[in-house]
SEFIPA-674896 format. One line per 5 residues: their letters; for each residue x, y, z of C-alpha. Coordinates in steps of 0.1 Angstrom, whole numbers, plus 5000, padded with zeros to 4 digits. Layout:
% residues N
a = X Y Z ~ ... .
***
This chain:
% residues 80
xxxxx = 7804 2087 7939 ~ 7818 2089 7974 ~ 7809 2123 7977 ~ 7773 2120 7968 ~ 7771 2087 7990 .
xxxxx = 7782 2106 8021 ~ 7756 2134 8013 ~ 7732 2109 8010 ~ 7741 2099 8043 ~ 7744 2134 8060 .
xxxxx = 7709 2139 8048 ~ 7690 2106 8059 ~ 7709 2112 8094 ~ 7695 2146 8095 ~ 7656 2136 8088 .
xxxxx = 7663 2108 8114 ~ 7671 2133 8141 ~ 7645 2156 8128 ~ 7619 2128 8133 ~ 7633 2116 8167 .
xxxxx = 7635 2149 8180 ~ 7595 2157 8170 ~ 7584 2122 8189 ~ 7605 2131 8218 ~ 7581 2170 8222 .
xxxxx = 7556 2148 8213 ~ 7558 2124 8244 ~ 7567 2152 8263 ~ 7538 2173 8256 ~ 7517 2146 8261 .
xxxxx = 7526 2131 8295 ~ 7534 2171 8306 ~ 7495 2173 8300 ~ 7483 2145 8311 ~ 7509 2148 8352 .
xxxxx = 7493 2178 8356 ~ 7457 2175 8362 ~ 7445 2200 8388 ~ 7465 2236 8387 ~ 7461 2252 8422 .
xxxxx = 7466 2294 8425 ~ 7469 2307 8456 ~ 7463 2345 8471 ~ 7489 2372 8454 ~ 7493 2409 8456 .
xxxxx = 7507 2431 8433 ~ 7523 2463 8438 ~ 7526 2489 8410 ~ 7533 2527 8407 ~ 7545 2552 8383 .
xxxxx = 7556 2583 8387 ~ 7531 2606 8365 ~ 7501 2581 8377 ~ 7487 2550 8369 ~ 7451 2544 8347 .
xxxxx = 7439 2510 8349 ~ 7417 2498 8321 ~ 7399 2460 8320 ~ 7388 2463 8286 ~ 7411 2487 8266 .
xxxxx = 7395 2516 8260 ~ 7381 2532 8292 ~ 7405 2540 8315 ~ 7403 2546 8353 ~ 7429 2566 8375 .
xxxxx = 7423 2540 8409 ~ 7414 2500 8414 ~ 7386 2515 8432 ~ 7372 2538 8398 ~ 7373 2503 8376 .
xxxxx = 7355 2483 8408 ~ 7328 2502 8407 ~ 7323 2503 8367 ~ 7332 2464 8368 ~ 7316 2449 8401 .
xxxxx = 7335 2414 8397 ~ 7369 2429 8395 ~ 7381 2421 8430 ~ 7403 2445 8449 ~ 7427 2430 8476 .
***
């Protein structure tokens, strides 16, 4: 009886730390949300090369061999 008492015991302790432990993300998540309001990006550049060449491709399936190729099939891709 003292055996299945202390699993018992084991068991209840475990779905107590399970359920604290989901509240606690819970809060978290929530208030992480709700302090961050506005998001702000500013101006980056990105460098990349490879040695046999690079093709750029927006959508996937047509690729371009220069930023400036894929500007001028996509007008609102901005380059620098």
């Amino acid at each position: 009886m003292s055996g299945n008492k202390r699993k018992i015991r084991k068991i209840l302790l475990l779905f107590v730390l399970i359920f604290l432990t989901t509240v606690t993300f819970i809060f978290e998540t929530y208030s992480w949300f709700v302090g961050i309001t506005t998001v702000n990006v500013n101006q980056f550049n990105i460098n990349v090369s490879t040695a046999d060449g690079l093709e750029l491709s927006l959508d996937g399936s047509i690729a371009y061999g220069s930023a400036t190729a894929v500007y001028n099939y996509y007008p609102t891709f901005r380059i620098g």
